[in-house]
N, C-alpha and C positions, 0 to 999 in steps of 0.2 A: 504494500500500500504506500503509496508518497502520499505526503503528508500536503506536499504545495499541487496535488491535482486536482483541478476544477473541471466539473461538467455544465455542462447547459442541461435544459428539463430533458430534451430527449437521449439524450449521454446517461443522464443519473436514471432515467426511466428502464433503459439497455440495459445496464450496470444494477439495479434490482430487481429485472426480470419484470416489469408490472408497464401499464401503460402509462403514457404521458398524463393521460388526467389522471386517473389515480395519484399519480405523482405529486401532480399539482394539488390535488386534494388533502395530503399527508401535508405538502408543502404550508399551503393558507389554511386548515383549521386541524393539525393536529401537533407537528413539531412547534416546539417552542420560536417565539414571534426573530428571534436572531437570525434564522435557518430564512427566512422571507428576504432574499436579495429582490422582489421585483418582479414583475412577468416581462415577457418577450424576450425575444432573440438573444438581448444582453445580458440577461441574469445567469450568473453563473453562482456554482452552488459547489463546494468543499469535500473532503474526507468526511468531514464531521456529520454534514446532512446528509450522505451514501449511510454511512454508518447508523444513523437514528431506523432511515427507511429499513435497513435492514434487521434492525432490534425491534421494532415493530412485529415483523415479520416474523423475528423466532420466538417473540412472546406470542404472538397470535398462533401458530404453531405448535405451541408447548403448552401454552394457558387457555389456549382457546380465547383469548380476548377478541376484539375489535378492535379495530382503529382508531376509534372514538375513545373506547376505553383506556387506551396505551397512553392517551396524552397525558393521564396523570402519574402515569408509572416514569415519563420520562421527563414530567415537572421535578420528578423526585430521584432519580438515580441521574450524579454526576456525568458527563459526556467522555470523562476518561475509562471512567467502568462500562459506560457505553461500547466506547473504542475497545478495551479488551474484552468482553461478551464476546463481538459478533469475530474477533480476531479467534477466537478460540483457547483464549487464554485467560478466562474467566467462566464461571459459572452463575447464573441469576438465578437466585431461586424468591419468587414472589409468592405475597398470601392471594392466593385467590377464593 
């Protein structure tokens, strides 16, 4: 993973398997309001917001959450345990 790689929406969408609006959807009401560069062609979007999309992903996955539900799991778990979760070098274990 580099750390200085930015995607655009349909880069980051590629990169976790899901569609651009979905993307976008995660983007404006689920990740926390930082992860929101913008819409169009020039927003580009970091490690950091790949990495939420896909903590999402393995709590919904593991917990059965929703999307909806996940934004407060990810108001509350730091973006560095974020970052190792989905790297594989971490464990989350959530109350559901």
């Amino acid at each position: 993973m580099n750390k200085d790689q930015t995607y655009n929406l349909t880069e980051l969408a590629e990169e976790a398997g899901l569609t651009d609006r979905t993307v976008r959807y995660y983007i404006e009401q689920v990740l926390p309001p930082h992860h929101n560069q913008g819409r169009g062609k020039l927003a580009r979007y970091g490690q950091d917001t790949l990495n939420c999309i896909r903590f999402i992903l393995l709590v919904g996955e593991r917990y059965g959450f929703k999307p909806g539900q996940a934004k407060g799991v990810l108001a509350d778990v730091p973006q560095e345990t974020i970052n190792r979760v989905v790297r594989g070098e971490e464990e989350v274990a959530l109350m559901t």
